[in-house]
C-alpha positions as CSV (number, residue, x, y, z in Angstrom):
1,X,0.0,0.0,0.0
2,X,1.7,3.6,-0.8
3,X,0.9,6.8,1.4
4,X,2.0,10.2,1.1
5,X,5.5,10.9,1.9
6,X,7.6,14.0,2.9
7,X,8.3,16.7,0.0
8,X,11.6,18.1,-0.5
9,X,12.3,21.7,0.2
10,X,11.1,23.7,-2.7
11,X,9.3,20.9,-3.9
12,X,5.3,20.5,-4.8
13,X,5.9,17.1,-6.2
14,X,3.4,14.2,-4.3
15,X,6.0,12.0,-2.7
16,X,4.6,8.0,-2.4
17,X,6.1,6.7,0.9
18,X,5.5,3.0,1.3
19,X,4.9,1.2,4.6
20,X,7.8,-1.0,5.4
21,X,7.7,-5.0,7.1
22,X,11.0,-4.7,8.9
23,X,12.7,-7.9,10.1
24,X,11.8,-8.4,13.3
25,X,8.2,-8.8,11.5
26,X,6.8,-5.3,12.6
27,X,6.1,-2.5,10.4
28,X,7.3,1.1,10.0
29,X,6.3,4.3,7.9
30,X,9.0,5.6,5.8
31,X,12.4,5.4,7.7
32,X,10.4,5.8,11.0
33,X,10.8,3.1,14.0
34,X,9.7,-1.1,13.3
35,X,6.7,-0.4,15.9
36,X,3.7,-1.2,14.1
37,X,2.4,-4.6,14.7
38,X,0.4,-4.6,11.0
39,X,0.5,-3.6,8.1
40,X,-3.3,-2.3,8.6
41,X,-2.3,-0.4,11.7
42,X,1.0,1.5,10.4
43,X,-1.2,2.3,7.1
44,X,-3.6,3.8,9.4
45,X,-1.6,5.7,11.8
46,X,0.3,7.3,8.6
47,X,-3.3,8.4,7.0
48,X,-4.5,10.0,10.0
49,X,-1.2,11.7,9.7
50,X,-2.2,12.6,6.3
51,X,-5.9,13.5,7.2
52,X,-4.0,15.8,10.0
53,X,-3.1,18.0,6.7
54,X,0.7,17.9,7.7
55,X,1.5,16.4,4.5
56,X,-1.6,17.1,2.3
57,X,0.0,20.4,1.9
58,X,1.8,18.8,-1.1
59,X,-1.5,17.3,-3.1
60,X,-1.9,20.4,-5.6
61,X,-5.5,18.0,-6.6
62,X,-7.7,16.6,-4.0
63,X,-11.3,15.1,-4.6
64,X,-14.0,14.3,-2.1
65,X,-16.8,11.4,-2.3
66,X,-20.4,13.0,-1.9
67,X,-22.6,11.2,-0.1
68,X,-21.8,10.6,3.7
69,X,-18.4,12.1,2.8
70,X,-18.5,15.5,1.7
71,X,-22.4,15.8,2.8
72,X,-20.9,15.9,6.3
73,X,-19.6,18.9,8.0
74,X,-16.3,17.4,8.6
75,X,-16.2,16.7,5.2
76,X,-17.3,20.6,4.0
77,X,-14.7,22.0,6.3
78,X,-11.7,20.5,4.9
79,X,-12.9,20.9,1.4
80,X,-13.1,24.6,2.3
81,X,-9.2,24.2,4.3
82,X,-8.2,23.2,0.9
83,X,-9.9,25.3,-1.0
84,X,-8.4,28.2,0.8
85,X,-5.0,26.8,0.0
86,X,-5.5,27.0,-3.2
87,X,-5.9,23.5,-4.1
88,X,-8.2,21.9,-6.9
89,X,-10.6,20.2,-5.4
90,X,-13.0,17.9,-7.0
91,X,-16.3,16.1,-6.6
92,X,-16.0,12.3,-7.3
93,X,-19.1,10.4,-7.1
94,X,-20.8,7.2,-8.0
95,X,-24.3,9.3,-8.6
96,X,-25.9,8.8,-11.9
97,X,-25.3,12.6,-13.8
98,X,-29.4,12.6,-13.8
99,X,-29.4,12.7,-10.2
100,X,-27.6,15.7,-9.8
101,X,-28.9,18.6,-7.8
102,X,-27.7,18.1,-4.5
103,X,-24.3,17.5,-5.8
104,X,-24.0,21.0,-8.1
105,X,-25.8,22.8,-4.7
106,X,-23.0,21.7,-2.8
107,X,-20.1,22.6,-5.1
108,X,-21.7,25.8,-5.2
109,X,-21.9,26.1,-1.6
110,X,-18.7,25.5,-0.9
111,X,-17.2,27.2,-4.1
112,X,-16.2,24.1,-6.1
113,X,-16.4,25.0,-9.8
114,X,-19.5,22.8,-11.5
115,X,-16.7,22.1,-14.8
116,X,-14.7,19.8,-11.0
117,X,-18.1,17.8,-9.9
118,X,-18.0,14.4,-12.0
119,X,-20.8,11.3,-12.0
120,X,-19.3,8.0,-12.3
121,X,-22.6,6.9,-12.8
122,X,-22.7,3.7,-10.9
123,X,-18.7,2.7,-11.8
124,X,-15.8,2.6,-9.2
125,X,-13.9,5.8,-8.7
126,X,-10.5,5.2,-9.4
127,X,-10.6,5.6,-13.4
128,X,-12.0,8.9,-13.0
129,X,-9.0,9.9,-10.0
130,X,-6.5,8.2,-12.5
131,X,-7.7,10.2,-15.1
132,X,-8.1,13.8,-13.5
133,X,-4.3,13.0,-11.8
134,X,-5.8,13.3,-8.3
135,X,-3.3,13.3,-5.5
136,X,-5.3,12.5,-2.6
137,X,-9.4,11.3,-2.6
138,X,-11.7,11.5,0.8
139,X,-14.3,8.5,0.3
140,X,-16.1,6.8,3.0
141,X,-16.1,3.3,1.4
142,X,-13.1,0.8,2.0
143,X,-13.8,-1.2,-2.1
144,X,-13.4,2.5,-3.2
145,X,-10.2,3.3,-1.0
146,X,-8.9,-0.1,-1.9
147,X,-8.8,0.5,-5.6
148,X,-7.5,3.9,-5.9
149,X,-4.4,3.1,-3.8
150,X,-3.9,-0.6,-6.2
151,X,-4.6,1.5,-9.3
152,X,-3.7,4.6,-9.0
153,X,-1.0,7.3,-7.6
154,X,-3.4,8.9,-5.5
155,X,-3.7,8.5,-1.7
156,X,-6.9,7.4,-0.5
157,X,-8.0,7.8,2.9
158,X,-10.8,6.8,4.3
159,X,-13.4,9.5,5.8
């Protein structure tokens, strides 16, 4: 599984940091400590670091998953965090395009341009984050997570 990583000074490349098995058949993040007992846990201690927004400084494109994702207000104030840093921020969901309206009232709420809101209409996320070179995606549904990080370079953290 790859995470985000640190970015070099001067940098605003995304940086992929994988989660280590060390010898003595723990698990560390990056060149941290072998302290993790599983893979499961070190992968979620490093995205809460990610969620934390320490290192999503670097994602220059970052999409949210509507329903019980962005439809939160956990979910609206980080979308408006990043939009305020500038980031693109997209709307990524598996709603049919005829079902809309509450999706364009929300990017318009929160500022997110209608031309970033995108239906997969039923199909798995991770072509369209492939496609639109997302860095990191918010999604409250594991299948989803699970695919963007095996198919994709984007981060995927679960919301």
């Amino acid at each position: 599984m790859k995470v985000a990583g640190s970015i070099p000074a001067g940098s605003s490349k995304f940086i992929c940091m994988p989660i280590y098995k060390c010898s003595n058949g723990k698990y560390r993040i990056g060149e941290g400590k072998c302290i993790y007992d599983t893979k499961e846990k070190a992968t979620e201690v490093w995205q809460a670091i990610i969620a934390s927004g320490e290192y999503a400084m670097a994602a220059e494109k970052v999409s949210f998953d509507f329903d019980d994702t962005l439809t939160t207000e956990r979910g609206q104030n980080l979308a408006k965090k990043f939009i305020e840093q500038g980031k693109a921020v997209y709307i990524i969901t598996r709603r049919q395009d005829t079902d809309s309206k509450e999706v364009y009232a929300m990017a318009d709420k929160l500022g997110i341009e209608r031309t970033k809101v995108y239906f997969t209409n039923g199909k798995l996320k991770w072509q369209m984050v492939k496609q639109l070179g997302i860095d990191i995606h918010y999604d409250n549904n594991q299948n989803e997570i699970d695919n963007i990080e095996q198919k994709t370079k984007a981060v995927g953290i679960k919301f």
